[in-house]
PLY file of the C-alpha trace (Angstrom):
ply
format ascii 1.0
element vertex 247
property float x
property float y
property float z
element edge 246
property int vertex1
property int vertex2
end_header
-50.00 28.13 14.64
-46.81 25.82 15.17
-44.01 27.37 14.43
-41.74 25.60 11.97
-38.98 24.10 12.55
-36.11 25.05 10.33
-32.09 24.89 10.28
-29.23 25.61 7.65
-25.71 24.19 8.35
-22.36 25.00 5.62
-18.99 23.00 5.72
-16.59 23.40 3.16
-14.96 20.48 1.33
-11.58 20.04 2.30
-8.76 18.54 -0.60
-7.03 15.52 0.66
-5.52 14.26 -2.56
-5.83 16.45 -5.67
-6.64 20.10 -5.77
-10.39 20.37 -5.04
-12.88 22.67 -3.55
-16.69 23.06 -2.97
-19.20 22.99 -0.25
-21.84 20.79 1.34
-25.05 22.71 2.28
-27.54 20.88 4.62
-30.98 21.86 5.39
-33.52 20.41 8.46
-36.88 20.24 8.06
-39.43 18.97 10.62
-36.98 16.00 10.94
-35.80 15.72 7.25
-32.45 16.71 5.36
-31.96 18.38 2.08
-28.29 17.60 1.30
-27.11 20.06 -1.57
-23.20 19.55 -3.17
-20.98 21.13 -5.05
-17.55 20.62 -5.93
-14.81 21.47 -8.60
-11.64 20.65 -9.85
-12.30 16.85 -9.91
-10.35 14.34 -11.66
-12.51 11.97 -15.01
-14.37 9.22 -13.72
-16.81 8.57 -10.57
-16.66 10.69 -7.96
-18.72 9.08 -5.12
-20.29 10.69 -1.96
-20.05 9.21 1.21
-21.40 10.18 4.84
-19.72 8.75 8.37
-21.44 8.20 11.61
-20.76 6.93 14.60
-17.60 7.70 17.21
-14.52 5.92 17.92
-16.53 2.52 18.91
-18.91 2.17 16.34
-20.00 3.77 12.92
-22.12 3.35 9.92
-21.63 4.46 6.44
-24.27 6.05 4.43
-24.07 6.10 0.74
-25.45 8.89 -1.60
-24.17 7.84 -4.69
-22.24 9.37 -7.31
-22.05 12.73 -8.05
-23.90 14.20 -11.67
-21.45 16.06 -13.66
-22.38 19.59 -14.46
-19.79 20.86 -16.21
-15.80 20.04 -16.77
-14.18 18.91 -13.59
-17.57 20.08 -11.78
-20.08 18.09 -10.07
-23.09 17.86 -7.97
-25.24 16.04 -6.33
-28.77 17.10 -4.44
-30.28 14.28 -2.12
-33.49 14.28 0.12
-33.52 12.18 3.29
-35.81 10.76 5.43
-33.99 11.88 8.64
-32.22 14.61 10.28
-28.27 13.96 9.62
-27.39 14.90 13.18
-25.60 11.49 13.80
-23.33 12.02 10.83
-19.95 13.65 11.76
-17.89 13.52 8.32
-18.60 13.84 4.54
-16.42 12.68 1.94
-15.86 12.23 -1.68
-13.65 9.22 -3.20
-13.06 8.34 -6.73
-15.26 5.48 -7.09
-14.03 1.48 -6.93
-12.06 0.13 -7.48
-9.40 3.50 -6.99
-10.70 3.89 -3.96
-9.11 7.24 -2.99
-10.41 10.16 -0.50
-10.40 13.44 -2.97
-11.87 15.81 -0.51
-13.54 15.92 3.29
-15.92 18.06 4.96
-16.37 18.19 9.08
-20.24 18.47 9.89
-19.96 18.29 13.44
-16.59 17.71 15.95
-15.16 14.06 15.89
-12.17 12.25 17.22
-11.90 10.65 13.62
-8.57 11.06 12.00
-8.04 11.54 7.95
-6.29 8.22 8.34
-9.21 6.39 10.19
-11.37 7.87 7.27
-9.74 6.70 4.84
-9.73 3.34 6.14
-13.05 3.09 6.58
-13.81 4.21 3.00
-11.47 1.64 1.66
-12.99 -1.04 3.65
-16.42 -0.07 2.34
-15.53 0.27 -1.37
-13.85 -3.16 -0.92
-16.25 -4.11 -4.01
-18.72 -2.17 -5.99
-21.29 -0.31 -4.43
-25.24 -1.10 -5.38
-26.28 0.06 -8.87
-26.27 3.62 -9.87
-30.10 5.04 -10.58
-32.04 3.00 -7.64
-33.45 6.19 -5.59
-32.01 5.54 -1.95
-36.20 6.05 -0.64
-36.86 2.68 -2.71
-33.35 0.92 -1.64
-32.47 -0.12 2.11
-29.68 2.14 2.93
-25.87 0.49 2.87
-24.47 0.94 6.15
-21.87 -1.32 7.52
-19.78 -1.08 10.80
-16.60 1.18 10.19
-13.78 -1.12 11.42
-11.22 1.42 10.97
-13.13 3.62 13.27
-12.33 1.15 16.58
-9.55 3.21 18.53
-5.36 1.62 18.32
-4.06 0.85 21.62
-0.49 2.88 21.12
2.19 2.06 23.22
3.66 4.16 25.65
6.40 7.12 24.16
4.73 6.37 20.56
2.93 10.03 20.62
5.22 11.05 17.74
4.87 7.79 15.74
1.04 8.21 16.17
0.77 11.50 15.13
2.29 10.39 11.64
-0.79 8.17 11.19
-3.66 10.68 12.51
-2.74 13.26 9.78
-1.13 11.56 6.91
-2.93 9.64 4.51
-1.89 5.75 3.98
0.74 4.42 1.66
0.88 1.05 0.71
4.92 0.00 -0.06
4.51 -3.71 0.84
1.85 -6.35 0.01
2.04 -7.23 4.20
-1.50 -7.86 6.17
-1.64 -6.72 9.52
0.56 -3.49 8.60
-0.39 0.20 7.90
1.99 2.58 6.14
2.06 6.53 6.00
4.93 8.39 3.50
6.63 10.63 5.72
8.93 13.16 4.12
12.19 13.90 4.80
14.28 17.15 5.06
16.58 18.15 2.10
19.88 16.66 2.83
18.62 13.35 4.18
19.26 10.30 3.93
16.27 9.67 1.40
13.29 12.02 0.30
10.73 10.26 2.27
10.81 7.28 4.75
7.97 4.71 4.16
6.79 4.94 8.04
4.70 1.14 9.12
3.38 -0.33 12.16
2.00 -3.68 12.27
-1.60 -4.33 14.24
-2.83 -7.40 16.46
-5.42 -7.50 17.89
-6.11 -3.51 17.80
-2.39 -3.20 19.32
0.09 -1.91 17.91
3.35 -3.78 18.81
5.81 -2.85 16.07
6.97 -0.27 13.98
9.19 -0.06 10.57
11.18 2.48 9.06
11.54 1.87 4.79
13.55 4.40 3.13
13.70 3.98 -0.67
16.94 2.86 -2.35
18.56 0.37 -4.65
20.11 -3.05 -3.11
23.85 -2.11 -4.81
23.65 1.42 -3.20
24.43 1.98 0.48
22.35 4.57 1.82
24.50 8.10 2.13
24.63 7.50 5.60
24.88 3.51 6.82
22.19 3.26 9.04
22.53 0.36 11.97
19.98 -2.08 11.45
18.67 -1.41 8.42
18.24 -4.52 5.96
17.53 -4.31 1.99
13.44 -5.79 1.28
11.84 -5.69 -2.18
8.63 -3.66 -2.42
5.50 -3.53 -4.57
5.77 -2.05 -8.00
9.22 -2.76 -8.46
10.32 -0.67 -5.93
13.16 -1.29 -2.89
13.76 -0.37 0.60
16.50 -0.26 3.36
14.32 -1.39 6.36
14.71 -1.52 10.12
11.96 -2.96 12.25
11.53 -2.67 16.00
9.09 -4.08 18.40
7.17 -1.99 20.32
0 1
1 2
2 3
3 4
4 5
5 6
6 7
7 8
8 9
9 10
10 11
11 12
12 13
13 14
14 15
15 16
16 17
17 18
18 19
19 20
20 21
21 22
22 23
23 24
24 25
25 26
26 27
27 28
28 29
29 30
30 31
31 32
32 33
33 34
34 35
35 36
36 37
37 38
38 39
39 40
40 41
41 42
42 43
43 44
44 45
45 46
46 47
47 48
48 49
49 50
50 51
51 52
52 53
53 54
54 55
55 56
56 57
57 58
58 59
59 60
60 61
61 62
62 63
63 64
64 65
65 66
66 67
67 68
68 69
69 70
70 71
71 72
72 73
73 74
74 75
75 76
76 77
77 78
78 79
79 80
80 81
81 82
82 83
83 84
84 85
85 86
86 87
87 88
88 89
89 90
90 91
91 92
92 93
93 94
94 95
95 96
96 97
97 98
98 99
99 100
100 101
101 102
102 103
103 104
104 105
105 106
106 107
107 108
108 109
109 110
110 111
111 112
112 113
113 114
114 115
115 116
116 117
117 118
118 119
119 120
120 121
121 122
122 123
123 124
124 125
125 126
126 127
127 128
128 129
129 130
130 131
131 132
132 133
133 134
134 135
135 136
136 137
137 138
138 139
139 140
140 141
141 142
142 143
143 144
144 145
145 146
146 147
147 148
148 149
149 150
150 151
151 152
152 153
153 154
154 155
155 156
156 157
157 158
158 159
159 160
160 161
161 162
162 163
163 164
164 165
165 166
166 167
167 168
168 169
169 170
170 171
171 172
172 173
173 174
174 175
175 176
176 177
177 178
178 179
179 180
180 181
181 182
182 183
183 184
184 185
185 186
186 187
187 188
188 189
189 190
190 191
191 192
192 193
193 194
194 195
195 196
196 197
197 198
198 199
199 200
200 201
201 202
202 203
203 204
204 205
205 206
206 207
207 208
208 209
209 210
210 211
211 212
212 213
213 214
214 215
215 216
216 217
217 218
218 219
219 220
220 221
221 222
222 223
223 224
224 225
225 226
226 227
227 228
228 229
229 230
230 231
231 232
232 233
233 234
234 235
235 236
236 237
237 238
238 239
239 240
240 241
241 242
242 243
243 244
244 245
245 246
C-alpha cells in the first residue's frame, strides 16, 4: 500500500496597520493545498486575501478573494487548490480597492521580501478592481501578474541607514511626485518635528536621491533653522520644510 503523503504547516498573521490577529493553516495533499484562515479584529468593508511568490527577480500574485465574515470584526476564508503552495513565500490581507492597505502578513517560508516591497506589490496589483467576487478560482484562470516592486533597488554606497528606513516601514505618500517613495519616520521628543517625511526618488531601479520633509507651516521657522531646507506644499493641505540631496 502507498503510503500517503501528508503535511500541515501554521504561520500566524502578523498586524501591519490596525490591531489584528489570526492564523493561516495550510494542508498538502498528494500535491494539493487546503488553505484554512482566520482572522479578527478587522476593520468594515472587504478584507481581501492575497498570496506572493517568487524572489527578488520575479514574482506572481495569487488571488483568493475576499474573506466571508463570520462574526463582528471576524473573518474567514477556506480555499482548495490545485497545487502544492511551496512557491509561495508571503500571505497577506489588504482592505480591498480602492484603500488598498496591508492589514496583516504572514511568512510561509524565508524571503528576502521587505514589508515595504510587499506593500508595493499589493498596491500595484489592486491598481483597479480585482475579478468579480463568487467565480470559484477552479472555473477562473488564476490572476497572477509580475510583482514589480519585488525587483531589488540598487542603493548607493553609505545609504545602509537610509535603506533600512524603507525595508521595515510601511510607505507614506506626502507628495503627488512619480518616481519617489516615502516612509514616515518618527522623531524623538524634543525634535525638531514629530516625524520627518523620509523620500528617495528611483530611475531606472537606482536610487540617486534622497529628501528629508519635516511638517510645518510656511510663516513658522522650524525650532531649529535647518541649512538647506526649503518650504514645499504637500497633499491634503499639508506643508513641509524640505532638503533634497543627490545621492
Amino acid at each position: 500500500m502507498q503510503k500517503a503523503s501528508f503535511a500541515r504547516q501554521y504561520a500566524m498573521l502578523r498586524p501591519v496597520s490596525g490591531a489584528g490577529s489570526g492564523f493561516v493553516r495550510i494542508e498538502d495533499f498528494h500535491g494539493r493545498s487546503r488553505l484554512t484562515l482566520r482572522a479578527s479584529c478587522l476593520p468594515d468593508g472587504g478584507v481581501r486575501a492575497l498570496l506572493l511568490s517568487g524572489d527578488t527577480q520575479t514574482g506572481a500574485v495569487l488571488d483568493l478573494g475576499l474573506l466571508s465574515p463570520l462574526s463582528r470584526g471576524q473573518a474567514g476564508l477556506c480555499r482548495e487548490l490545485p497545487a502544492a503552495l511551496g512557491g509561495y513565500h508571503t500571505l497577506t490581507l489588504c482592505e480591498d480597492w480602492p484603500g488598498i492597505t496591508v492589514l496583516m502578513t504572514a511568512a510561509l517560508q524565508p524571503s528576502t521580501c521587505t514589508l515595504w516591497q510587499v506593500q508595493e506589490s499589493v498596491r500595484r496589483y489592486l491598481s483597479v478592481p480585482a475579478r468579480p467576487e463568487g467565480t470559484p478560482l477552479s472555473e477562473t484562470p488564476v490572476r497572477i501578474l509580475p510583482m514589480l516592486g519585488l525587483q531589488p533597488l540598487q542603493w548607493p554606497e553609505g545609504t545602509a541607514e537610509l535603506r533600512a528606513y524603507f525595508d521595515t516601514l510601511p510607505p507614506s505618500a506626502p507628495f503627488d511626485e512619480p518616481g519617489w517613495r516615502f516612509v514616515r519616520v518618527p522623531l524623538e521628543s524634543g525634535g525638531p518635528a514629530p516625524f520627518c517625511e523620509v523620500g528617495v526618488r528611483v530611475h531606472g531601479r537606482r536610487v540617486v536621491e534622497a529628501a528629508y520633509a519635516l511638517p510645518g507651516q510656511p510663516d513658522r521657522p522650524l525650532p531649529r533653522p535647518l541649512e538647506g531646507y526649503r518650504w514645499e506644499s504637500g497633499r491634503h493641505g499639508q506643508g513641509y520644510w524640505v532638503l533634497r540631496q543627490a545621492l
